[in-house]
Structure formats: structure tokens, C-alpha cells
Phi, psi and omega in degrees: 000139174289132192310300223289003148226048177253124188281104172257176172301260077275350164293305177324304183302327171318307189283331169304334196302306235048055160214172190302166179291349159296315238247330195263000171241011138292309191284357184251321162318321176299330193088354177305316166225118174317131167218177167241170181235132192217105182093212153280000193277158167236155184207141178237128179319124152308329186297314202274353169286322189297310201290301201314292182340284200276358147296347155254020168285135150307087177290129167294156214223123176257142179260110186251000000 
């Protein structure tokens, strides 16, 4: 399947995190990383996950 429309799972995002499964099904509950819901399944886009990603980086902050 082409990534820019590929749909995962919240286990998938887990493993992409590389974090618990618990943890990817707060953060998609939450509404913290966008998803649809198609049926009962929830599915979150790789594209709009890849965006969230970099939307948490973190600059480091220099102290003088």
C-alpha cells in the first residue's frame, strides 16, 4: 500500500512509537494524535502520524 495512504492500526503506532500499547490508545483517545474511526476499528494515517512526530520535537534550549 502507498505510505502517504496507509492507514495503521493503534497496535501498529504502538510499535512505530515504540511505545506501549496502552499508552498509543491514550493518546489517540485523547484526540492527542489524529485519527478516524471506520466502524468500531480506529485507524490513524501514516502521513498525519509522521506530521504529529514533528510537531513534538523538541528544541533544545540554550542557558548563557
Amino acid at each position: 500500500m502507498d505510505e502517504k495512504h496507509e492507514y495503521l492500526k493503534v497496535p501498529e503506532v504502538a510499535g512505530v512509537l515504540r511505545i506501549a500499547r496502552s499508552r498509543a490508545y491514550e493518546l489517540v483517545g485523547s484526540g492527542e494524535i489524529p485519527s478516524i474511526r471506520i466502524g468500531r476499528s480506529v485507524r490513524v494515517n501514516r502521513r498525519e502520524l509522521d506530521a504529529w512526530l514533528e510537531g513534538q520535537r523538541q528544541t533544545k534550549i540554550e542557558h548563557g
